[in-house]
ROSESE-635138 format. One record per atom (N, C-alpha, C, O): residue number from 0; residue in one letter; atom name; x, y, z. Coordinates in pm, whole numbers. Layout:
<sites>
<site n="NUM" res="A" atom="CA" px="X" py="Y" pz="Z"/>
...
</sites>
This chain:
<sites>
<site n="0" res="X" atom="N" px="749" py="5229" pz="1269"/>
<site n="0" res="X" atom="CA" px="879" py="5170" pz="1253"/>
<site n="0" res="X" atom="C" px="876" py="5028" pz="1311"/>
<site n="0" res="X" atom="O" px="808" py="4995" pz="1408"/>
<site n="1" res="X" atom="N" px="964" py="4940" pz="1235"/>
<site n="1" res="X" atom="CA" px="907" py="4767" pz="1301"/>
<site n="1" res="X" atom="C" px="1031" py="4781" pz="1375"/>
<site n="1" res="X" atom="O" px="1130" py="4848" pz="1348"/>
<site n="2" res="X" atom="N" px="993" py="4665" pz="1523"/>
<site n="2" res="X" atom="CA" px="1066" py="4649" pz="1587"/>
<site n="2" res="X" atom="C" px="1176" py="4584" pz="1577"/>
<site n="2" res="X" atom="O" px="1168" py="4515" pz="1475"/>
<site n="3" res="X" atom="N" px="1293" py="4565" pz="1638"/>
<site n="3" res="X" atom="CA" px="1420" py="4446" pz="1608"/>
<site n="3" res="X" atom="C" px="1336" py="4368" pz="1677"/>
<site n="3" res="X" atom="O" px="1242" py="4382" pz="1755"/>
<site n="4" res="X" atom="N" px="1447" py="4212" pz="1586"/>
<site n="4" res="X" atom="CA" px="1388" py="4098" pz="1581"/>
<site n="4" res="X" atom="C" px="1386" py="4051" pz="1694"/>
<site n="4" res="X" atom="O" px="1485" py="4101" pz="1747"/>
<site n="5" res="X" atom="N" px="1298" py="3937" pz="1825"/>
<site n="5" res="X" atom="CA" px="1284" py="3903" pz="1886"/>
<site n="5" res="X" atom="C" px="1372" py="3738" pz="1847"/>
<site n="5" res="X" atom="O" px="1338" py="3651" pz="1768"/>
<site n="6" res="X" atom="N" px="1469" py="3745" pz="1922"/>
<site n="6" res="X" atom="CA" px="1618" py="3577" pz="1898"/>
<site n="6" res="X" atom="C" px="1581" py="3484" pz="2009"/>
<site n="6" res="X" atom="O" px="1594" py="3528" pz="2123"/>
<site n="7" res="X" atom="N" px="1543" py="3376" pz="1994"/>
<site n="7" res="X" atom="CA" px="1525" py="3285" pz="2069"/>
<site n="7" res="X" atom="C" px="1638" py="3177" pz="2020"/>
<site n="7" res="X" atom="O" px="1727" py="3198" pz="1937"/>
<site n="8" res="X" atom="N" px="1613" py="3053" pz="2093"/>
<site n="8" res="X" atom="CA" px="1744" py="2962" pz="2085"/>
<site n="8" res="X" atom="C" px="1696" py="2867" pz="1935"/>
<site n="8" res="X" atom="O" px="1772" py="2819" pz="1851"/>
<site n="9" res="X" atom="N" px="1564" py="2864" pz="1938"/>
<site n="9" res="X" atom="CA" px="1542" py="2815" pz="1754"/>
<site n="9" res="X" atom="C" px="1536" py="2893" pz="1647"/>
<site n="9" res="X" atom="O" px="1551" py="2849" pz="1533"/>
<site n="10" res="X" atom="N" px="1500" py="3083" pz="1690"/>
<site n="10" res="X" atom="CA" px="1433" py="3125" pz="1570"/>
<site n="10" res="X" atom="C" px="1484" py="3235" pz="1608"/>
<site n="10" res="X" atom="O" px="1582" py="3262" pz="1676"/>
<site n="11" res="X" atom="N" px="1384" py="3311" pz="1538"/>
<site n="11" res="X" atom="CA" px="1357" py="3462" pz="1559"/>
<site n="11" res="X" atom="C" px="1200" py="3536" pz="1509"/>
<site n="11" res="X" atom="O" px="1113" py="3495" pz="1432"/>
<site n="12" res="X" atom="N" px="1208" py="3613" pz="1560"/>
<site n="12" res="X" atom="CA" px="1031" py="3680" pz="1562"/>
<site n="12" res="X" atom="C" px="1042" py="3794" pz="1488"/>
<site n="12" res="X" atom="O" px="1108" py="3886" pz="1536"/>
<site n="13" res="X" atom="N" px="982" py="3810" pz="1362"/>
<site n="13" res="X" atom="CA" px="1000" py="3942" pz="1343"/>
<site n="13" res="X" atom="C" px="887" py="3966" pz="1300"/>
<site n="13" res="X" atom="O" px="832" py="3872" pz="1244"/>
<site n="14" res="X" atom="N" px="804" py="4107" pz="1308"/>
<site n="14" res="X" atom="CA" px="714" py="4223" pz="1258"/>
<site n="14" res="X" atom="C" px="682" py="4190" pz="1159"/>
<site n="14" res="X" atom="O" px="783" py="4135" pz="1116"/>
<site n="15" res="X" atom="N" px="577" py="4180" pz="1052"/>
<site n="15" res="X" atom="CA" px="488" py="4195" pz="923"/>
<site n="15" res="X" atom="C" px="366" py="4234" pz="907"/>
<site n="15" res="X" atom="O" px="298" py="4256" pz="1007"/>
<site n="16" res="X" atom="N" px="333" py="4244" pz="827"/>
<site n="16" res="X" atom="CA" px="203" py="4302" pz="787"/>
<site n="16" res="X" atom="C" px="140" py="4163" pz="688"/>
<site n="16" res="X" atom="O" px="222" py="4089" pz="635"/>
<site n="17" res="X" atom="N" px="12" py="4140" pz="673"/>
<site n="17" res="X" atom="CA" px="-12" py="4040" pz="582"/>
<site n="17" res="X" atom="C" px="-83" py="4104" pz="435"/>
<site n="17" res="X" atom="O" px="-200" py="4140" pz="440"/>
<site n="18" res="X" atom="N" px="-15" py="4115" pz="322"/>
<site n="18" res="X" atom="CA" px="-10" py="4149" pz="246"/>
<site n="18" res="X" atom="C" px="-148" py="4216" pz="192"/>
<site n="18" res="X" atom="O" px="-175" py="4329" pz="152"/>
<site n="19" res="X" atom="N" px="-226" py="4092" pz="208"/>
<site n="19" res="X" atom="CA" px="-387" py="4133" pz="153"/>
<site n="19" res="X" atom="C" px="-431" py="4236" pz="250"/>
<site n="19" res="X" atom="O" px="-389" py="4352" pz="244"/>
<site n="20" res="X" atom="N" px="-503" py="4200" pz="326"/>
<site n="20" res="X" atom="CA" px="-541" py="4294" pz="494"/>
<site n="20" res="X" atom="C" px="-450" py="4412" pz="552"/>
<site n="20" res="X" atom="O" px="-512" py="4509" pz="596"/>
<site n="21" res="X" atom="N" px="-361" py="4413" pz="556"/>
<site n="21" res="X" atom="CA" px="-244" py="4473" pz="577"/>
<site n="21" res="X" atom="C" px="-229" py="4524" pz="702"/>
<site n="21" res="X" atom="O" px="-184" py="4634" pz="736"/>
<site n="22" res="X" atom="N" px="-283" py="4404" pz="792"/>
<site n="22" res="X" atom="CA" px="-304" py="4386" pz="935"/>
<site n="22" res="X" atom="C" px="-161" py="4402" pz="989"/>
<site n="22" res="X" atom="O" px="-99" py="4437" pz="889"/>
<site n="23" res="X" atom="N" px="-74" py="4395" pz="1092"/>
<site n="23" res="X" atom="CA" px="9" py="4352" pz="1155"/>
<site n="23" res="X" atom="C" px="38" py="4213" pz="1206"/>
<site n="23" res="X" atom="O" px="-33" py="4171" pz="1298"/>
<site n="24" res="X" atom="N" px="134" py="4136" pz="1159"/>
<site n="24" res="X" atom="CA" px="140" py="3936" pz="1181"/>
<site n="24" res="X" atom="C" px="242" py="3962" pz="1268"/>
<site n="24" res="X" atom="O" px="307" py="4066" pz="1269"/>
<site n="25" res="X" atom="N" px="256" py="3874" pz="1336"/>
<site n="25" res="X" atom="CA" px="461" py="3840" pz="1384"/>
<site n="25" res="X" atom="C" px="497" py="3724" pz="1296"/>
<site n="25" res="X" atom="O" px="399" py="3671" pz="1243"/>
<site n="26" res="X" atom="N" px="598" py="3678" pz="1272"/>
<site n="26" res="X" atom="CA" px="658" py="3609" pz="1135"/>
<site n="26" res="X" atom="C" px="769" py="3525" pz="1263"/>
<site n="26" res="X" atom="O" px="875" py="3581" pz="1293"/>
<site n="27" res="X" atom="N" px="734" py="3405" pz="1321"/>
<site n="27" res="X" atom="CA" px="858" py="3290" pz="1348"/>
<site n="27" res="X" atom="C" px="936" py="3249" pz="1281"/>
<site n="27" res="X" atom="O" px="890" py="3149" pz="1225"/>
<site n="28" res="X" atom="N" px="1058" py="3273" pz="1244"/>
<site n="28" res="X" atom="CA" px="1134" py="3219" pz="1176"/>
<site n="28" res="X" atom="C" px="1179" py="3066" pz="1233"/>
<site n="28" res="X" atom="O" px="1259" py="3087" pz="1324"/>
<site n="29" res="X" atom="N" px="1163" py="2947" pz="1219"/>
<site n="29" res="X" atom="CA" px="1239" py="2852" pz="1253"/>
<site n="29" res="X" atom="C" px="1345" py="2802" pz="1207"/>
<site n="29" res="X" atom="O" px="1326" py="2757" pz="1094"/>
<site n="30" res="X" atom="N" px="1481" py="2786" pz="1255"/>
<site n="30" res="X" atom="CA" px="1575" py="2702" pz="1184"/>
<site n="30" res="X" atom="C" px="1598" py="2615" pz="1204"/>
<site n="30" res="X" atom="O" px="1645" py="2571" pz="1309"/>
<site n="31" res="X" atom="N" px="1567" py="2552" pz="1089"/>
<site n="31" res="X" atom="CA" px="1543" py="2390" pz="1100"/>
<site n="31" res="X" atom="C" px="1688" py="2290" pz="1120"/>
<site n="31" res="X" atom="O" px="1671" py="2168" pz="1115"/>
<site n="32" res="X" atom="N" px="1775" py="2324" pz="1133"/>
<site n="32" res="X" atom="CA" px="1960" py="2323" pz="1188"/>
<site n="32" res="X" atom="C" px="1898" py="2310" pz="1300"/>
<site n="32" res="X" atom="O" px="1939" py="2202" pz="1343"/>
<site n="33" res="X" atom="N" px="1827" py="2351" pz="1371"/>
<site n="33" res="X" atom="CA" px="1861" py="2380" pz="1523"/>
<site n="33" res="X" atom="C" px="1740" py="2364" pz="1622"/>
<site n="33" res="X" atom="O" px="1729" py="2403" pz="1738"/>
<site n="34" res="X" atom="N" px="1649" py="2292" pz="1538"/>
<site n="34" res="X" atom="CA" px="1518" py="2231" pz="1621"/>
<site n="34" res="X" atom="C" px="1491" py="2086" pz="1520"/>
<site n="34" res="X" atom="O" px="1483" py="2088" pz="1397"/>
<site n="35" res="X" atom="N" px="1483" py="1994" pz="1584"/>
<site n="35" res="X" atom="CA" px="1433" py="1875" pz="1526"/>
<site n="35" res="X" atom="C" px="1306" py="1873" pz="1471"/>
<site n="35" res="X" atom="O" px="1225" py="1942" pz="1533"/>
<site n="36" res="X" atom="N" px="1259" py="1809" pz="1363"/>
<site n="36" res="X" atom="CA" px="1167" py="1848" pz="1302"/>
<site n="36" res="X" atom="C" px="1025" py="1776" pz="1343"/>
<site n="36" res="X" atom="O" px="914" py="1782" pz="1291"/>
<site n="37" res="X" atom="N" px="1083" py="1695" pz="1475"/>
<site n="37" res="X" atom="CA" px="896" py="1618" pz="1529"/>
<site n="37" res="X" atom="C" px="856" py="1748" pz="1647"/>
<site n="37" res="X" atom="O" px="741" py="1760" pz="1687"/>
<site n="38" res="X" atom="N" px="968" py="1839" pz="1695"/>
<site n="38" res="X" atom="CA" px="885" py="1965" pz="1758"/>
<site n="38" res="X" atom="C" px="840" py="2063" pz="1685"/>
<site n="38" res="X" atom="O" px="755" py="2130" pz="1745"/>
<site n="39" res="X" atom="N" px="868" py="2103" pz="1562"/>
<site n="39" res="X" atom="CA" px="861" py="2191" pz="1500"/>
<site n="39" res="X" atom="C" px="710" py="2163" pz="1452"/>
<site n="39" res="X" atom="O" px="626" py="2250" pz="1430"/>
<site n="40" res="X" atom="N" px="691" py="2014" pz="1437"/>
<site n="40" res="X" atom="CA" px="552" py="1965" pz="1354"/>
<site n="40" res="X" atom="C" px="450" py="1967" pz="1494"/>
<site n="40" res="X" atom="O" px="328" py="1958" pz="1481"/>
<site n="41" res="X" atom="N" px="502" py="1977" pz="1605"/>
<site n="41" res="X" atom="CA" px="445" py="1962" pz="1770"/>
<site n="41" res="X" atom="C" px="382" py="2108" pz="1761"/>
<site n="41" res="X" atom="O" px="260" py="2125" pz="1767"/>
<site n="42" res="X" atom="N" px="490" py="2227" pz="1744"/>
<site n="42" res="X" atom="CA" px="419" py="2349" pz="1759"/>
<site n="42" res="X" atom="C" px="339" py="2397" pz="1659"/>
<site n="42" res="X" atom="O" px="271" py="2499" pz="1673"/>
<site n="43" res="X" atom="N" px="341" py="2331" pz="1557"/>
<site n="43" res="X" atom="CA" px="257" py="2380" pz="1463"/>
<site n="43" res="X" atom="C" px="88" py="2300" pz="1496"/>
<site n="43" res="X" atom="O" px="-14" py="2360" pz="1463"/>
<site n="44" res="X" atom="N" px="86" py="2206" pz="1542"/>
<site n="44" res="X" atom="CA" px="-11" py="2129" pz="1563"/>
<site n="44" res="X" atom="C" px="-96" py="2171" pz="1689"/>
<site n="44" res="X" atom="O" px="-217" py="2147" pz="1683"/>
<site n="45" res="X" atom="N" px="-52" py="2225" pz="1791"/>
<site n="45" res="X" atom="CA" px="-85" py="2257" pz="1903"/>
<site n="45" res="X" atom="C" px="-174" py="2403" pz="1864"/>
<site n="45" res="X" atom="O" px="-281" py="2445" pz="1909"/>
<site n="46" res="X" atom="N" px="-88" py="2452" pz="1771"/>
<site n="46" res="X" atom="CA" px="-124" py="2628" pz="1730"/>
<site n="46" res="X" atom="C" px="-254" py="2616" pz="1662"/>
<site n="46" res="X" atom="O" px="-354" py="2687" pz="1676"/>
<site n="47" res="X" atom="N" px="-235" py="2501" pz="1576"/>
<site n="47" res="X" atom="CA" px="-363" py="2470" pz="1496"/>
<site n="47" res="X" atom="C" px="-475" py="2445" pz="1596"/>
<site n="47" res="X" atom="O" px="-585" py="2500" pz="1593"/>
<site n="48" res="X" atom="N" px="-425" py="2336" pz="1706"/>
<site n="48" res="X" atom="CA" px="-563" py="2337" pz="1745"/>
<site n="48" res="X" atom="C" px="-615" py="2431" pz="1891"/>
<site n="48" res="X" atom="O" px="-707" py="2406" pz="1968"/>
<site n="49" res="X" atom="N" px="-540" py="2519" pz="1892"/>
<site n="49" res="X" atom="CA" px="-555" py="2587" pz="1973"/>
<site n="49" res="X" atom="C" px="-632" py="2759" pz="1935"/>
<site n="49" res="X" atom="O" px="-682" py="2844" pz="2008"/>
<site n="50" res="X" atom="N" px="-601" py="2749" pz="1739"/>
<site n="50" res="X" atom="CA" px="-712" py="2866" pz="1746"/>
<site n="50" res="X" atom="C" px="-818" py="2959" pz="1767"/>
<site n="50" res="X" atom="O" px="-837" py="3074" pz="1726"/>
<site n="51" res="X" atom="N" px="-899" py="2863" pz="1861"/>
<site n="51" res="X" atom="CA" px="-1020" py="2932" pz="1880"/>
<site n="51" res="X" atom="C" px="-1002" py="2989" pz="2047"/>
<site n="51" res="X" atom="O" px="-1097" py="3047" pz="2100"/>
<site n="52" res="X" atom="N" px="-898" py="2972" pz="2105"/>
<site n="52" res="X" atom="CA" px="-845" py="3014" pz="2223"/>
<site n="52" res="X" atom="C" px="-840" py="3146" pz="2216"/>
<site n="52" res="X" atom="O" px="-799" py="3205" pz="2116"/>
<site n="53" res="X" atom="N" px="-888" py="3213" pz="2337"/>
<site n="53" res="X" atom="CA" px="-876" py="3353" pz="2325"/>
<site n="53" res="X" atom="C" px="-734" py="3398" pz="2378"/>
<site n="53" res="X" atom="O" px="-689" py="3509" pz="2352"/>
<site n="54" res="X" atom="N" px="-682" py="3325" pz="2438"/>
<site n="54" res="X" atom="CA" px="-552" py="3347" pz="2574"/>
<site n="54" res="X" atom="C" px="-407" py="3326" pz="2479"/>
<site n="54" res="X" atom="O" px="-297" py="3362" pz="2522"/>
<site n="55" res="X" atom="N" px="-426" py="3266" pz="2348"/>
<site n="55" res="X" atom="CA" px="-321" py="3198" pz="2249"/>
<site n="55" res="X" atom="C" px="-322" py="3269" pz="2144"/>
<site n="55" res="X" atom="O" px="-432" py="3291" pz="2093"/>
<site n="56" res="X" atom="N" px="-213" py="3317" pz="2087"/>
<site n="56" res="X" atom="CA" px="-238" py="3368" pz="1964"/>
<site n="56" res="X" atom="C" px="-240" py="3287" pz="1852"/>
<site n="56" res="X" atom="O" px="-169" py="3187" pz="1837"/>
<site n="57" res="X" atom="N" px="-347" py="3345" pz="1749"/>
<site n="57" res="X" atom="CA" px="-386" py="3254" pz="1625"/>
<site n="57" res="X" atom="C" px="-246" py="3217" pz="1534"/>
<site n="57" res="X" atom="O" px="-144" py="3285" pz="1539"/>
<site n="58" res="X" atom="N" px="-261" py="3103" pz="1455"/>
<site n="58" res="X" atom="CA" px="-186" py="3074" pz="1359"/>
<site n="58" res="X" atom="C" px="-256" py="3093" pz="1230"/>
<site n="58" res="X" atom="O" px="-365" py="3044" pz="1199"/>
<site n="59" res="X" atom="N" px="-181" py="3168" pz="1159"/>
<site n="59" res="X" atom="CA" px="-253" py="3209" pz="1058"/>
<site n="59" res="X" atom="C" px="-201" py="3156" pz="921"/>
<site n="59" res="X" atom="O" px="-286" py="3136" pz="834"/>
<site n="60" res="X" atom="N" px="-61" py="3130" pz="892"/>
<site n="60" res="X" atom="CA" px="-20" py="3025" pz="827"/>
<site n="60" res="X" atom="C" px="122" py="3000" pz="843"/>
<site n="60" res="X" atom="O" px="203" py="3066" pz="908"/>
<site n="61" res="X" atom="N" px="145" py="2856" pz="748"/>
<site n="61" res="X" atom="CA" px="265" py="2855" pz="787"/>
<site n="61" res="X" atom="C" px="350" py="2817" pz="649"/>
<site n="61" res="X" atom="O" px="314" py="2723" pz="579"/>
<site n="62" res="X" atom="N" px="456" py="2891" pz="618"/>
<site n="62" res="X" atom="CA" px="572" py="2843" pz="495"/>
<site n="62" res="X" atom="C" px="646" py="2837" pz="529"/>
<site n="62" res="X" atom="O" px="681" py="2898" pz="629"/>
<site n="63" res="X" atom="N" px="740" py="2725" pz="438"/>
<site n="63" res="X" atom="CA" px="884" py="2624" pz="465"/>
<site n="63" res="X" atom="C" px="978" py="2675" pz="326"/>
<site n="63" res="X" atom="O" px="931" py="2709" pz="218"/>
<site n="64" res="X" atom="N" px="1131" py="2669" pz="364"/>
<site n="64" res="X" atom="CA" px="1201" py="2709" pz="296"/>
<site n="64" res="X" atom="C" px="1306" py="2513" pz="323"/>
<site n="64" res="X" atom="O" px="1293" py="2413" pz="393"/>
<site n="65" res="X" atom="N" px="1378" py="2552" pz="239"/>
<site n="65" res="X" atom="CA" px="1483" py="2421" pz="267"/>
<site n="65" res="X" atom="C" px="1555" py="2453" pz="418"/>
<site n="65" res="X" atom="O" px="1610" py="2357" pz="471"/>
<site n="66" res="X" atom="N" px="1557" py="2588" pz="494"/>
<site n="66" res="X" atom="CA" px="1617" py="2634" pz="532"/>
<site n="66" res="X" atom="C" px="1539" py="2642" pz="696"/>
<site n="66" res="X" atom="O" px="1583" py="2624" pz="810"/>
<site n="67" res="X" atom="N" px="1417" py="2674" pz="646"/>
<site n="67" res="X" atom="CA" px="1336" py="2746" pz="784"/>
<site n="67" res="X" atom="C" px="1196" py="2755" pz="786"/>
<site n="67" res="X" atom="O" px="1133" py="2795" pz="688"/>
<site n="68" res="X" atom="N" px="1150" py="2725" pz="879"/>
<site n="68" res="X" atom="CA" px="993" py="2745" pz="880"/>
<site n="68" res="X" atom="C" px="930" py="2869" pz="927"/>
<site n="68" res="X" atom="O" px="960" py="2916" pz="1037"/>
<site n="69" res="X" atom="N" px="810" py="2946" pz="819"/>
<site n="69" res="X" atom="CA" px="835" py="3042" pz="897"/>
<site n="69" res="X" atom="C" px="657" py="3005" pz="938"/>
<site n="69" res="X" atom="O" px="587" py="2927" pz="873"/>
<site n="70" res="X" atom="N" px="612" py="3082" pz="1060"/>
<site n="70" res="X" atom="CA" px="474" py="3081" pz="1121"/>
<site n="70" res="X" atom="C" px="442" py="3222" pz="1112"/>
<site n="70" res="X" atom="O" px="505" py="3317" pz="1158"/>
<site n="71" res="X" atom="N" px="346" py="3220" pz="1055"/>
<site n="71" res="X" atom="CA" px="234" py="3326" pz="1038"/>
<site n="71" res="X" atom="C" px="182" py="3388" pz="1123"/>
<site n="71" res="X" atom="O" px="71" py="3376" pz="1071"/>
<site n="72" res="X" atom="N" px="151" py="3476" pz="1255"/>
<site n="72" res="X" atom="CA" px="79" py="3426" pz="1399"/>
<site n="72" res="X" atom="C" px="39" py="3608" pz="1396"/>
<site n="72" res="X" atom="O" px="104" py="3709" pz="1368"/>
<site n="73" res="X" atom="N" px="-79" py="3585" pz="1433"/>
<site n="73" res="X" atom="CA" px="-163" py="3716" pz="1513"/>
<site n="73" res="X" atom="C" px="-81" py="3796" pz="1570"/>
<site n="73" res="X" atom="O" px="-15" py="3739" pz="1657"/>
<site n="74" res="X" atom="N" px="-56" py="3917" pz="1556"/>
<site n="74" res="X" atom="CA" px="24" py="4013" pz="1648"/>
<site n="74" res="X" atom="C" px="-9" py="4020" pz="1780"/>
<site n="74" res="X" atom="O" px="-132" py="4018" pz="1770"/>
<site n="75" res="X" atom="N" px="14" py="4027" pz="1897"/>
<site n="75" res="X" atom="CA" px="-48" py="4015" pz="1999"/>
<site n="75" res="X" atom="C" px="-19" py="4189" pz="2028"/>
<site n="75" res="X" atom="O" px="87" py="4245" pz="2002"/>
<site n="76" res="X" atom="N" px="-85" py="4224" pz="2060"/>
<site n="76" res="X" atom="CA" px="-167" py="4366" pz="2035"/>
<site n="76" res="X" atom="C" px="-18" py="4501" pz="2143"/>
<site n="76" res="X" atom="O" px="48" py="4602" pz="2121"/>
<site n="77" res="X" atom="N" px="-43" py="4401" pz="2255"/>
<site n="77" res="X" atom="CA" px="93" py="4477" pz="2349"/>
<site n="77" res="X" atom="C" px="232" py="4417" pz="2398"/>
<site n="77" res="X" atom="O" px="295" py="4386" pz="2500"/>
<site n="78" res="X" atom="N" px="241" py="4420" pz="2233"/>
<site n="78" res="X" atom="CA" px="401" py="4374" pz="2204"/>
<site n="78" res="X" atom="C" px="445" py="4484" pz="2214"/>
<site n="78" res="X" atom="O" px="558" py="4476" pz="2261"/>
<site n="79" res="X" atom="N" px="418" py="4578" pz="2196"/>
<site n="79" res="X" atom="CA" px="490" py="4717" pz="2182"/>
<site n="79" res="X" atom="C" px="557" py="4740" pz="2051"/>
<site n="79" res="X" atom="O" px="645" py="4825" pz="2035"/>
<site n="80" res="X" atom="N" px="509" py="4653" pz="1948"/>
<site n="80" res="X" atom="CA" px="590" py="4688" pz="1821"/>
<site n="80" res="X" atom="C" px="483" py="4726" pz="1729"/>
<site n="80" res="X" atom="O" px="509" py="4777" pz="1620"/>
<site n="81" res="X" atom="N" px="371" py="4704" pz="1765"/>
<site n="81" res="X" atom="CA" px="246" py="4816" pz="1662"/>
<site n="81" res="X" atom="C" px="182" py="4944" pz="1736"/>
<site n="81" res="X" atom="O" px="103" py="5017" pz="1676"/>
</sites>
C-alpha cells in the first residue's frame, strides 16, 4: 500500500514505481507558484552532480508540467513506505 504524500512548503513527495523496472522512485512534486525557478534549477543541478554519492539519493529524472516539476529520485530504502 503507498504511503500518504510527504507536504513540504514547495511540494510534495509521493511513492512510484518506475514503469520499466518497476523498482520503487519517490516522485517531488514542485510547484512552480511557490518556489522561484533559479532554486528549483539549483536543486536539480546539485542532484545531478551529486549522483555518484552514496549518502544522497540518486536523481533519476526529471519532468515539467506548466504547472510543476516533478523529480524522479531513488527511494531511500527506510522510508517506511516500501
Amino acid at each position: 500500500m503507498p504511503c500518504a504524500p510527504h507536504r513540504g512548503q514547495y511540494g510534495s513527495v509521493f511513492e512510484g514505481y518506475h514503469l520499466k523496472t518497476k523498482t520503487p522512485v519517490a516522485i517531488k512534486r514542485v510547484d512552480r507558484s511557490r518556489s522561484k525557478p533559479e532554486y528549483i534549477s539549483l536543486e536539480i543541478s546539485i542532484l545531478r552532480m551529486s549522483n555518484e554519492s552514496r549518502d544522497i539519493v540518486d536523481l533519476l529524472d526529471v519532468f515539467e508540467t506548466e504547472n510543476y516539476v516533478y523529480l524522479v529520485l531513488e527511494m531511500y530504502a527506510s522510508c517506511g513506505c516500501v
